[in-house]
Structure formats: structure tokens, C-alpha cells
C-alpha positions in Angstrom: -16.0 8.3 22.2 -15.3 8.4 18.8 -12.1 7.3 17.5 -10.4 10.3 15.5 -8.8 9.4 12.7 -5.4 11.4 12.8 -2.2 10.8 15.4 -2.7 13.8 17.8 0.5 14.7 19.4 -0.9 16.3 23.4 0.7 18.9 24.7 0.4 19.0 28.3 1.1 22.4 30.5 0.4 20.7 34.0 1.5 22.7 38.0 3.1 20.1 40.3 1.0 21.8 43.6 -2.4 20.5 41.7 -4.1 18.8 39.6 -6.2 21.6 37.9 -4.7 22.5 34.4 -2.8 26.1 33.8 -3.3 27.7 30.3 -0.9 29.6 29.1 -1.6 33.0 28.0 -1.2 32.7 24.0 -1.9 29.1 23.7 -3.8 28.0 20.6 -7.2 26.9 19.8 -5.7 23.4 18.9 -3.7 23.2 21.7 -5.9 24.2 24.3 -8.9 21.6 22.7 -5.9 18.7 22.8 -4.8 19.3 25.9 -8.6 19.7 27.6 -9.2 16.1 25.4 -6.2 14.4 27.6 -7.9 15.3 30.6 -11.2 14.2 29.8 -9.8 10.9 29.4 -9.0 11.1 33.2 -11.2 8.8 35.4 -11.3 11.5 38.1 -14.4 13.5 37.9 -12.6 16.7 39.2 -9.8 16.5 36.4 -13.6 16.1 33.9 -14.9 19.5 35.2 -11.2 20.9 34.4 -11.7 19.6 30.8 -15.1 21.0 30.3 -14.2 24.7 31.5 -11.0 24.5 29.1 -13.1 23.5 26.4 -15.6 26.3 27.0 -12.7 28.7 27.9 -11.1 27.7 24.1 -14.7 27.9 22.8 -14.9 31.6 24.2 -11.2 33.1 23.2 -11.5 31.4 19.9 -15.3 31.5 18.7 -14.2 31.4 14.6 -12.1 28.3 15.2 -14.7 25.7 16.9 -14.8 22.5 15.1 -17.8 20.5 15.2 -15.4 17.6 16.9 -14.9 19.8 19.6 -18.1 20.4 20.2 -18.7 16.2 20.2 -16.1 16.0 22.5 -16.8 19.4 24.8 -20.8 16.9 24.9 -19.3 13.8 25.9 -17.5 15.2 29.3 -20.4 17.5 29.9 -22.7 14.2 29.9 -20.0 11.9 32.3 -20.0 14.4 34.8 -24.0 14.8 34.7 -23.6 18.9 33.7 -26.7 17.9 31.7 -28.1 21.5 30.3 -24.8 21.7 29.2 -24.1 18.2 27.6 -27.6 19.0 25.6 -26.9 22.2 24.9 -23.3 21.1 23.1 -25.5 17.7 21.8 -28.0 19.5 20.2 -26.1 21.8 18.1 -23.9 18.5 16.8 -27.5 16.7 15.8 -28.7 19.7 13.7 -25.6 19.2 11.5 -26.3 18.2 8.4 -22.9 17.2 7.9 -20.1 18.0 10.5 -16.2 18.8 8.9 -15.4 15.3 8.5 -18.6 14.6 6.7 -20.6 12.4 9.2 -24.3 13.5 9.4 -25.7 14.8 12.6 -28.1 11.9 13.3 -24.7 9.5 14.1 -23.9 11.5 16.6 -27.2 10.3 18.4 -27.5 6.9 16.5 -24.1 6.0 15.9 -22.5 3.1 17.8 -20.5 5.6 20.1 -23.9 6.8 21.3 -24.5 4.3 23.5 -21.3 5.1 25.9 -21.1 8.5 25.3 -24.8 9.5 26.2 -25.6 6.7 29.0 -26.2 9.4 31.9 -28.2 11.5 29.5 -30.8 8.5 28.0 -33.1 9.6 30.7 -34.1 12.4 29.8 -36.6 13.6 27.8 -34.4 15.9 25.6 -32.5 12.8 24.7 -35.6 11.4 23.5 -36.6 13.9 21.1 -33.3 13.7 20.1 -33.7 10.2 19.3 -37.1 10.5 17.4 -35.1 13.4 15.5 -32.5 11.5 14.7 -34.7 8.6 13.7 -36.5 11.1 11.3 -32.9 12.3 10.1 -31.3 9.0 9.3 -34.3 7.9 6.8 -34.1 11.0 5.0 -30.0 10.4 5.1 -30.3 7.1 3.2 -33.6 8.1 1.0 -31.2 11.2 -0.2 -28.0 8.8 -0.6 -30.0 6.1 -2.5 -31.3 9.0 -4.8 -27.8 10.6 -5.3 -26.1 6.9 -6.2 -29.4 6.4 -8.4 -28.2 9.8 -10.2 -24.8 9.2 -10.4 -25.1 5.6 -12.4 -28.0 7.1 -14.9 -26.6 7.4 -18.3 -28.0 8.3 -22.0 -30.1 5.3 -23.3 -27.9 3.1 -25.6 -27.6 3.2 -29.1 -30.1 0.1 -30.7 -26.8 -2.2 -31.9 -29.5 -4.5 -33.2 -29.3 -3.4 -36.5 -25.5 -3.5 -36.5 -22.6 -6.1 -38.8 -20.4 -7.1 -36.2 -17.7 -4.6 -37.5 -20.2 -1.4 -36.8 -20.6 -2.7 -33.3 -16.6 -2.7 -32.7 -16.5 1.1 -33.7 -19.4 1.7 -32.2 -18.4 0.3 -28.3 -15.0 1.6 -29.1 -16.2 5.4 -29.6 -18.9 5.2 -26.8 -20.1 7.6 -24.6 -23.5 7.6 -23.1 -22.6 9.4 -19.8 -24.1 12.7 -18.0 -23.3 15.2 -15.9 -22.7 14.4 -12.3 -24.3 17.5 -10.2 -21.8 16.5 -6.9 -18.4 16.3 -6.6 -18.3 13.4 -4.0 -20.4 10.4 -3.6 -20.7 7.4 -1.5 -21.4 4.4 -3.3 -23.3 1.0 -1.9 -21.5 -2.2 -2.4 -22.6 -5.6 -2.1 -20.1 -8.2 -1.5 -22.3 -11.3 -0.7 -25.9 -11.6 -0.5 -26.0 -10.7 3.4 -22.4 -8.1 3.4 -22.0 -4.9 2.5 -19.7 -2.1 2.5 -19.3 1.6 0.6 -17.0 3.2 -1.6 -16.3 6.8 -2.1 -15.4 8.9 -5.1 -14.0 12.3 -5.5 -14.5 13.8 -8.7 -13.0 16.8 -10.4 -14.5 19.8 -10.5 -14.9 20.6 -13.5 -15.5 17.1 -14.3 -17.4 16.7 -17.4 -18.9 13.7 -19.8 -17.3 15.0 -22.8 -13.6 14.4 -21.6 -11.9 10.6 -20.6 -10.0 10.6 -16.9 -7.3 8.9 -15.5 -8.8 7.0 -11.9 -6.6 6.4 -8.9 -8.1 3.8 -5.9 -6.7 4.1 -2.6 -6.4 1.3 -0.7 -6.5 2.0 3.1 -4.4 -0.1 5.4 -5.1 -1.9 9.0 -7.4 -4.4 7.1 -7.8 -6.4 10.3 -8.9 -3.1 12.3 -11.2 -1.5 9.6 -15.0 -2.2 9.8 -17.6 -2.4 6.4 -19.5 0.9 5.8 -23.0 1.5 5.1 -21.1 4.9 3.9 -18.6 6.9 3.5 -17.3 10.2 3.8 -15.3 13.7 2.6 -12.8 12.4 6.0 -11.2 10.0 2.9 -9.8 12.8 1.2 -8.6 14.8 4.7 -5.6 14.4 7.0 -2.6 12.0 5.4 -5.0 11.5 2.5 -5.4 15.2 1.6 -1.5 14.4 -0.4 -3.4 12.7 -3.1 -6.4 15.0 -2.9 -4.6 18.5 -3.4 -2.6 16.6 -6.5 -5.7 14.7 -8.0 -7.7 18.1 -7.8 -5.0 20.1 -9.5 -4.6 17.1 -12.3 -8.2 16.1 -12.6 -7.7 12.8 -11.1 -10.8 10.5 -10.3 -9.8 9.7 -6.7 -11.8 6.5 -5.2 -11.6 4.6 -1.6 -13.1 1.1 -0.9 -13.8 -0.1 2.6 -12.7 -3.5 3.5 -12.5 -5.7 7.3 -10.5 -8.4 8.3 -12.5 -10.6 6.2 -13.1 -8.7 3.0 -10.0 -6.8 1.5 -7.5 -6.9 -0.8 -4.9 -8.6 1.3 -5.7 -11.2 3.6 -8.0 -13.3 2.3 -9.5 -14.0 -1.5 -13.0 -13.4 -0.7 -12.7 -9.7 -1.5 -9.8 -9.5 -3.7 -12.8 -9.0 -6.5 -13.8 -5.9 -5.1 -11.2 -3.2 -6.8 -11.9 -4.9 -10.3 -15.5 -5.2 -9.5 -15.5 -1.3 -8.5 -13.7 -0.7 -11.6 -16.1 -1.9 -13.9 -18.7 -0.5 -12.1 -17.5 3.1 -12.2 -17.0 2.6 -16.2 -21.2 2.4 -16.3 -21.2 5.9 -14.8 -17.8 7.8 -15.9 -15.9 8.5 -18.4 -12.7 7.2 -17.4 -9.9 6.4 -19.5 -9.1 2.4 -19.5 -5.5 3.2 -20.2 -4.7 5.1 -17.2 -6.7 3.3 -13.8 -4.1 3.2 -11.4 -3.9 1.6 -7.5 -1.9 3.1 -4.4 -2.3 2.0 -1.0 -0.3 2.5 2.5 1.2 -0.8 5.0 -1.9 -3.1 4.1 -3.4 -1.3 1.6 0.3 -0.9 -0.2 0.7 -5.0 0.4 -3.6 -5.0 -1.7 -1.2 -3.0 -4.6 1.1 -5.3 -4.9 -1.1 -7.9 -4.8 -3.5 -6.7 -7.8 0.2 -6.3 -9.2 1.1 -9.9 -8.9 -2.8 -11.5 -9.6 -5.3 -9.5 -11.3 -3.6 -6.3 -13.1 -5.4 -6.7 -16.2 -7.6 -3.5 -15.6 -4.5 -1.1 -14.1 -2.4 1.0 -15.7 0.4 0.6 -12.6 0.9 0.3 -9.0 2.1 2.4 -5.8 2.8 1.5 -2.3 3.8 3.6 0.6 5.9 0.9 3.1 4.4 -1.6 1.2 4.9 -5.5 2.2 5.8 -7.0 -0.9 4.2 -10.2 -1.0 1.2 -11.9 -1.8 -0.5 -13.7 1.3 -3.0 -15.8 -0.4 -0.9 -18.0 -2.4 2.4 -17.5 -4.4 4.2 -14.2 -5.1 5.1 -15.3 -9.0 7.5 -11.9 -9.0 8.5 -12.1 -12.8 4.2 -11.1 -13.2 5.8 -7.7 -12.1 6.9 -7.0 -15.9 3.4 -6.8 -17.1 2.9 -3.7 -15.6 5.0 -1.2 -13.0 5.3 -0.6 -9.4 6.6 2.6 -7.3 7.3 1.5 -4.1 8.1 4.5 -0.8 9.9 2.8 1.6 11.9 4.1 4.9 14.4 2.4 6.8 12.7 2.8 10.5 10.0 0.3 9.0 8.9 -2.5 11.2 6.4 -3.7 8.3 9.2 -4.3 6.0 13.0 -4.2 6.3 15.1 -2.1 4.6 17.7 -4.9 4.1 14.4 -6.9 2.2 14.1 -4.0 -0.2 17.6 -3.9 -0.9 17.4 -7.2 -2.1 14.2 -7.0 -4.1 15.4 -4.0 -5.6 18.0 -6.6 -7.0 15.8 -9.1 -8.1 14.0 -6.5 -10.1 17.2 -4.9 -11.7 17.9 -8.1 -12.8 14.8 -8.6 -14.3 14.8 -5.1 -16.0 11.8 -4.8 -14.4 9.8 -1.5 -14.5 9.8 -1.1 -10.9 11.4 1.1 -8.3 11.8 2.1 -4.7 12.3 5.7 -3.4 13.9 5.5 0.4 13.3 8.2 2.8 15.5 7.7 6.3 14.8 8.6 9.3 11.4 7.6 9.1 9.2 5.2 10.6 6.2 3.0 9.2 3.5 5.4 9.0 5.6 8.2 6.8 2.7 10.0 5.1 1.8 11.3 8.5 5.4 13.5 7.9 5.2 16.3 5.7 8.8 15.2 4.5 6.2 12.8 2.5 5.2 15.4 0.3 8.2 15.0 -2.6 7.0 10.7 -3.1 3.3 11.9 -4.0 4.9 14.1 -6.8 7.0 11.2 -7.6 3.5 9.0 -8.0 1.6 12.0 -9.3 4.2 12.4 -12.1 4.4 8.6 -13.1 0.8 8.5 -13.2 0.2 11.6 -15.1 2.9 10.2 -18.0 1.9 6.5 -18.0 -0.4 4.6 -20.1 -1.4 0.9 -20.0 -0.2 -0.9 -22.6 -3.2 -2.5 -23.6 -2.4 -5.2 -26.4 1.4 -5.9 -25.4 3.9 -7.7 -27.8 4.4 -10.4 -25.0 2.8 -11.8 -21.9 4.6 -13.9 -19.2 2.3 -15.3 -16.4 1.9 -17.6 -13.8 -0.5 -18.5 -11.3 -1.6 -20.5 -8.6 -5.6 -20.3 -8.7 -7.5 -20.3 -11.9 -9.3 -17.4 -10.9 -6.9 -15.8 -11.6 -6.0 -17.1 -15.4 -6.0 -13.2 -17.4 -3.8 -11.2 -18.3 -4.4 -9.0 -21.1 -5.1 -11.2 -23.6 -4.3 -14.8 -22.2 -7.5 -15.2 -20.0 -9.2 -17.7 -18.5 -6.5 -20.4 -18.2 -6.6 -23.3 -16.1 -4.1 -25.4 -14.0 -3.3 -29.3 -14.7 -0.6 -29.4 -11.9 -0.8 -33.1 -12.2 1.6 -32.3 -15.1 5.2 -32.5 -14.5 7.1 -28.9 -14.5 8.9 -27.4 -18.1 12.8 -26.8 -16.9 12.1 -23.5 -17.6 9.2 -23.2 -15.3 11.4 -21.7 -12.1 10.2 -19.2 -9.4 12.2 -16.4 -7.6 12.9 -16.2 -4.1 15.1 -14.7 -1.6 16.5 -14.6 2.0 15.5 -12.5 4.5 17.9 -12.5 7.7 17.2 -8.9 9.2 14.2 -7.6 10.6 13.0 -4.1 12.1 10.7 -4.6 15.6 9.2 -2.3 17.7 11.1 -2.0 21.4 8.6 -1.1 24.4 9.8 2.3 23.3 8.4 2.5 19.8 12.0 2.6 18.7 12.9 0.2 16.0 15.6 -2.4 16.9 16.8 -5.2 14.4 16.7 -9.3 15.1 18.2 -12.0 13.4 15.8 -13.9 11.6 15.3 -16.7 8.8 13.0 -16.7 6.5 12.1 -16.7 2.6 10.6 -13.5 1.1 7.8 -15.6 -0.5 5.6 -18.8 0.1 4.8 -21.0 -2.3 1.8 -23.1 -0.9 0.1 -24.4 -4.1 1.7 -25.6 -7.7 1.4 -23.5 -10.1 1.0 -23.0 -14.0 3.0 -20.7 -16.0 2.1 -19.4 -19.6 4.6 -17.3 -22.1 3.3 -15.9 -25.4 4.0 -13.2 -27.7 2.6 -12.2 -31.3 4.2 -11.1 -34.6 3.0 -10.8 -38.1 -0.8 -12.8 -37.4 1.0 -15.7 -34.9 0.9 -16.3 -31.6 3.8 -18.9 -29.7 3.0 -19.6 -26.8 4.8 -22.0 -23.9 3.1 -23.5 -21.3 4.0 -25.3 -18.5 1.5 -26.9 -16.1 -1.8 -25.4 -18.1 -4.7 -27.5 -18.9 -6.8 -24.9 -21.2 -6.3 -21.6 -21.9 -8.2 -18.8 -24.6 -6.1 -16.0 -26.6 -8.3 -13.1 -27.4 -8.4 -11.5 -30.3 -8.0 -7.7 -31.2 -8.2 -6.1 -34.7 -5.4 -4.0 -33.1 -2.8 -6.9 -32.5 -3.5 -8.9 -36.0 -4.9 -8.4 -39.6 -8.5 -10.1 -39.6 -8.3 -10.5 -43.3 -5.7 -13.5 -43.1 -5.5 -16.2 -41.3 -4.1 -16.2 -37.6 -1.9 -19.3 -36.0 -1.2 -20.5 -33.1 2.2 -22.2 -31.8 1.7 -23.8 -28.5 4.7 -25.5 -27.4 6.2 -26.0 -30.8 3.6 -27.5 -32.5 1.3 -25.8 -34.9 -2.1 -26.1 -33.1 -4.5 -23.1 -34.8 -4.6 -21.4 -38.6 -7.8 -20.0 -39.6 -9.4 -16.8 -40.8 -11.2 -14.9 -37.7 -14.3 -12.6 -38.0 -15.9 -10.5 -36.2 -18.3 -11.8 -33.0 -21.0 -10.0 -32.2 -22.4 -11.8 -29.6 -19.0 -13.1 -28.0 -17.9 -9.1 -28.0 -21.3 -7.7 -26.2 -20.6 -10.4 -23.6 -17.4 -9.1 -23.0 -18.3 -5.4 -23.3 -20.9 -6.1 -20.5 -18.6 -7.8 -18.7 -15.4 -5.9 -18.6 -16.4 -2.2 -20.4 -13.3 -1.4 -22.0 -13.1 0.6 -24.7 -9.7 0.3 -25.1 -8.8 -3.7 -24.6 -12.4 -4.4 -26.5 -12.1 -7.9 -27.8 -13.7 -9.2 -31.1 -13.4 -13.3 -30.5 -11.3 -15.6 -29.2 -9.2 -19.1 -29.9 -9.7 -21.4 -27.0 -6.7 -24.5 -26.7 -6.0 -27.4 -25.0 -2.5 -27.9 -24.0 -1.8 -32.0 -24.8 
């Protein structure tokens, strides 16, 4: 059977003389449907034909509240205990659906990967196999229609000729571009290829009133259980539903660009690098179709997808504005978790103190690591409250925390000063030190230190659920590879710049940070290593505009440097 994708609490109204189940008179719709659910689950075929006459008994005393789910369900016992005019009769009205409440299309329902086990004493019969051929019929015309809308929602106005162009016209011109076009839906599900044989889907929730003319602030959702989560050949309206309808009520009322990638075990933003890219990649991708503002992309997430937050925090936050996590694991698992990159952007983190992901003792001390730092950073605790807390409507006040952050902040996009380190040179950016490499053959500057801390408590789950705390000893972060560090600022056309185990490294160049009329330098290390005049690069700044599409960080050259 299909998995539902919410915590359904059962309530059970049983007689001790027999098994048969009692309804009370006044029970609800949901209740009766939940409780007729729990007993379809019962191997004994008797206790099944209880569950299909509650189902149809609900069906009858509440015929405006039927939910297409039901009706799945209600199809599923009729077909295990072989009441087959029945199963088809509830089957058939779920494969007509064009879409069901949660967004699936009718034709899963008879192709999907459930199918197989839910429909095995129907497969038969020749209903099922017109179903089938139906279905077959249905699911080409579901990915001709979805292949048409993504077509529609990445066409744009053809681009201004910028042959013709000085190098100077081009800046203004990129700067002040807008080629986009109305979008005729409000939701889409968007194809995207991760390797040449993998795949997965995104899916974005526009405003309403969305419109080319205006810029829009973007918020990605990173969902959690990475290694339980499966690759999508699409996605649905059930992203903005249940827990996730918190963000959706706010994002609709603040005209908020709301988008969810799908990741696996092997593709996400936490466990492994090979899909880190993806939320960047995403990124620019929506900027060929949107009008979004570049100052004000922003990334929550919840357990794992909280943990993908703080990673883009620590490794790639070039393209964000700032960072939220709901009981978030504050670490990156790929490499080293260099905490001082934390003051290049911000971070919100929700944390409870019933939290076997992450302790509450942990947090206390981080939240001290960051005070010291004078980091923008802070964590909201809620007690009482267990891991998954934006199932609780107590939830509700930390997404108008985020929602307010978020409607008030603004990436910084040419900061003052830049402090950054890193383990892997594919992840050498930030802002406007990109593309540096390691030379960890180099001995370490004595300023070159990283940050760690003790962890002695932890939070685990008793055969009860309840959460009971162990002794443990352990750091808060690995540190499996050397790493570089770079720190740089500008003032008045220079740049000074320490480095400590960097082999090569570029500064780019913005007509917002220094006077192109005079000359620019470069102090690496002490020593005066650049001082020249810089122009305009035509070609150098279309690379980058095809590569990155930001209007507002929209470089114009670049100094490249060894470090001897």
C-alpha cells in the first residue's frame, strides 16, 4: 500500500467479547477511515471485511468528506479479500483522477510501484486489463503534458544582440536584464539530470500573482531522511501539504518562491558530494526562467535536510542570502566543518531538547562558540519536544521567526571582508575569492587554527520512544583532510589578502567594490604582488553571466595569483 506521508495517530474503539469493530455514534469521518485503516492491516480476513464495511459505512454518513486516499485504501482491502466488483468499482474511480488531493495522477494508482501488491488478486481479470491499457494511454499523455509545461516554464524573450556592445554597455545591460514571461501555472515539476544515467525532480510553487515585471525572494526546502528518500521522475502539490503547509501559508501570503529538490541515499546534500551541486545547480537554473532576486535566495531544511543547510552554510553559500534548520545536525559529513565560514552569511537554527538527532547540551555549546565569534547566528529552543517538531502546531511561532528574518535580510553581495577555508578545491568561492586551490604540502600560518568542541551528552531513543541521555565522548567536528584557509578584505582600490596552505587563487572584480579608473593592488601575505589599471571584460563577464546569472554579484574580470 502506499506509504502516506503524515504521522497518523489511530484511534481504536475495540469490544473485548469480539473482534468486529463498534462505531461510535458521532465519530468522525477521519476517525472512522483511521480506525477502518488499522484493521485492514490485520492478516485475518474477517477483521479485512470489518474494515471494508467501516470504510463504506464512513463513505455513506460522510459522502462530502471522501478523500481520494480513502477511496485507494477502501480498493486495496476490497481486492485482498477478493470482493472484486467492489475493489473495481473503488479502483476505477481512483484511475479516472486526473490528479488525486495529494497530486499523484490516476494512472499511478494502476502503474505505480504499489500496484503490484495491492492489485495481485485483481491482475486476472479483464477489468484490470483495461485498466492497464488505460493507464498506459494515461501515463504518455502525463509526461507529453509535463514535458510541454517544463518546456513553457523555461521559455523566455529572445536576448538582446550584445554583439554590438563596449564591454561597459554589456555590464548595464546584464545588470538591468529581464527577458522573462508569464508563467500560466502556479506549480511545476521540473526534470533534473544528475549524471548521464540519474535523474530526479524538483518542484516549484509560485505566487499567485506572480509576475515578470517584479524580482522575488526564493526559499528551497531541503527534505530530510536522505537515506530513505527515493529519486523522482516527478513531483507533486503533497510538498507544500501536511508539516510543509508552515512555509506554504507564509510564502503565499509574502510572495515567496517556494522550491523542493528530491534527493536518495546517494544524491543529496548531506551524505555524500556527489549531489551537493544540485541546490546551486537548481539555483541557476531557475534564474533562466524567473525573476528572482539574487540578494534574497534562501535554504531551510528539517533533521537531514536542516544538516544539507548547514552544509551549503559551511561549503558553497556563495548563491544564499542565509540559512534555516529545524533540529538541524550541525556538522558537515563530507569533510571538515571550518565553523568561522559561518560569518559569511547567517543561520537560524530550531532546536528542542527531546532531540535524539542533536543534544541540547551540543547546542548550548555551539551557541557559545558563535557568541564568541559574533557570529550572525542563533538558536530558538522549544521544550518539551521531540525530533520531528514541525509535526506540533506549537511549531507555528519558529516559521514566523524564519519568515521574518527572511523577509528583512539581504545578501550582502560584495562584502568588505571574506574569511574562508576549505578542504576540497571544489569548493574554493566565496563571493569574490573563487576558484582557489590547496597546496597542503605547505606548512600551516600560526594563525591557521580550527574550532572544535566536546560533546559528553547524548539524547537516545528507549524501546519506548522516550529519550534518555548516555555518556559519550566525542568531538563536534571531524577533520579528515588538511585544509587551506584564505582572509581578505578591500579598501580604497587594495585588496590584503592572507593565505595559509593555498596554491592559487582569483579575486574578482566588481565596479561596485573599486574605482576602474585607477589602478587596483594586491597584498598577499605582505608583499605587494598586483597594481594595474583593470577594464572591462566582455568575454570573461558573458562566461560568467552564463555560468552563474547574477545580476547582482555580476563580475567584470578578475586578478588570478600564485601564492610563493
Amino acid at each position: 500500500m502506499k506509504p502516506f506521508a503524515i504521522v497518523i495517530f489511530i484511534l481504536f474503539i475495540t469490544a473485548t467479547s469480539c473482534k468486529k469493530q463498534v462505531i461510535i455514534p458521532g465519530a468522525s469521518y477521519t476517525a472512522m477511515v483511521e480506525a477502518a485503516y488499522q484493521l485492514s492491516v490485520d492478516k485475518d480476513s474477517l477483521i479485512q471485511v470489518d474494515a471494508l464495511e467501516m470504510y463504506e459505512t464512513a463513505f455513506t454518513k460522510f459522502p462530502d468528506s471522501i478523500t481520494d486516499y480513502s477511496i485507494y485504501e477502501a480498493s486495496v482491502v476490497a481486492s485482498q479479500i477478493k470482493a472484486f466488483d467492489k475493489a473495481f468499482s473503488y479502483l476505477e474511480r481512483t484511475a479516472r483522477l486526473v490528479e488525486d488531493e495529494m497530486g499523484f495522477p490516476g494512472w499511478d494508482y494502476i502503474l505505480g510501484e504499489y500496484a503490484d501488491e495491492d492489485y495481485k488478486n485483481l491482475m486476472q481479470d479483464s477489468r484490470w486489463l483495461a485498466l492497464y491499457e488505460t493507464a498506459l494511454n494515461d501515463k504518455k499523455q502525463f509526461f507529453e503534458r509535463l514535458k510541454a509545461e517544463e518546456k513553457a516554464f523555461f521559455d523566455t524573450r529572445e536576448n538582446e544582440d550584445t554583439a554590438a556592445l563596449e564591454a561597459n554597455e554589456l555590464y548595464q545591460q546584464l545588470k538591468m536584464s529581464n527577458n522573462y514571461l508569464p508563467k500560466k501555472q502556479q506549480d511545476y515539476s521540473i526534470a533534473f539530470k544528475i549524471n548521464d544515467t540519474t535523474s530526479t525532480s524538483y518542484f516549484v510553487h509560485l505566487p499567485k500573482s506572480y509576475t515578470p515585471s517584479k524580482k522575488y525572494t526564493v526559499l528551497f526546502y531541503l527534505h530530510g531522511a536522505v537515506r530513505g528518500n527515493a529519486l523522482s521522475v516527478f513531483e507533486t502539490k503533497l510538498n507544500l501539504m501536511y508539516d510543509n503547509s508552515r512555509y506554504t501559508k507564509r510564502a503565499d501570503a509574502n510572495n515567496v518562491i517556494l522550491v523542493f529538490p528530491k534527493g536518495n541515499k546517494d544524491f543529496n546534500w548531506m551524505l555524500k558530494d556527489d549531489g551537493f551541486f544540485m541546490v546551486p545547480e537548481i539555483v541557476k537554473q531557475l534564474k533562466r526562467a524567473l525573476n528572482i532576486d539574487d540578494n534574497k535566495v534562501f535554504v531551510s531544511g528539517h533533521s537531514n535536510g536542516a544538516t544539507g543547510s548547514f552544509s551549503y552554510l559551511m561549503k558553497q553559500p556563495t548563491a544564499f542570502a542565509g540559512f534555516y534548520g529545524f533540529n538541524t545536525y550541525p556538522k558537515v559529513f563530507t569533510g571538515g566543518t571550518f565553523i568561522k565560514n559561518v560569518l559569511s552569511r547567517s543561520f537560524i537554527n530550531f532546536s528542542t531538547d527531546q532531540d535524539y538527532y542533536y543534544p541540547p547540551n551540543a547546542n548550548d555549546s555551539l551557541n557559545v562558540l558563535m557568541a564568541d565569534l559574533k557570529a550572525d547566528y542563533k538558536d530558538h529552543r522549544y521544550n518539551g519536544f521531540p525530533h520531528w517538531f514541525p509535526a506540533f502546531e506549537a511549531s507555528e511561532p519558529a516559521y514566523d521567526i524564519l519568515f521574518d528574518d527572511l523577509l528583512h535580510r539581504k545578501r550582502q553581495p560584495f562584502p568588505k571582508t571574506i574569511q574562508w577555508e576549505f578542504d576540497d578545491n571544489a569548493y574554493g568561492t566565496m563571493d569574490w575569492i573563487t576558484n582557489a586551490t590547496l597546496d597542503t604540502v605547505r606548512a600551516k600560518k600560526g594563525w591557521h587554527k580550527t574550532l572544535n568542541f566536546d560533546i559528553v551528552k547524548w539524547l537516545k531513543l528507549d524501546k519506548k520512544d522516550s529519550a534518555v541521555t548516555v555518556d559519550v565522548a566525542q568531538k563536534a567536528f571531524d577533520f579528515p583532510r588538511a585544509s587551506g584557509k584564505i582572509v581578505a578584505s578591500y579598501e580604497a582600490n587594495q585588496f590584503t589578502v592572507t593565505a595559509s596552505r593555498i596554491g592559487t587563487f582569483s579575486i574578482a572584480i566588481s565596479p561596485e567594490m573599486v574605482d576602474l579608473n585607477k589602478p587596483v593592488k594586491v597584498v598577499l601575505n605582505g608583499t605587494l604582488v598586483f597594481d594595474k589599471l583593470l577594464t572591462y571584460d566582455k568575454q570573461f563577464m558573458l562566461e560568467q553571466w552564463d555560468v552563474n546569472r547574477d545580476r547582482s554579484q555580476l563580475w567584470v574580470n578578475y586578478i588570478r595569483l600564485n601564492v610563493e
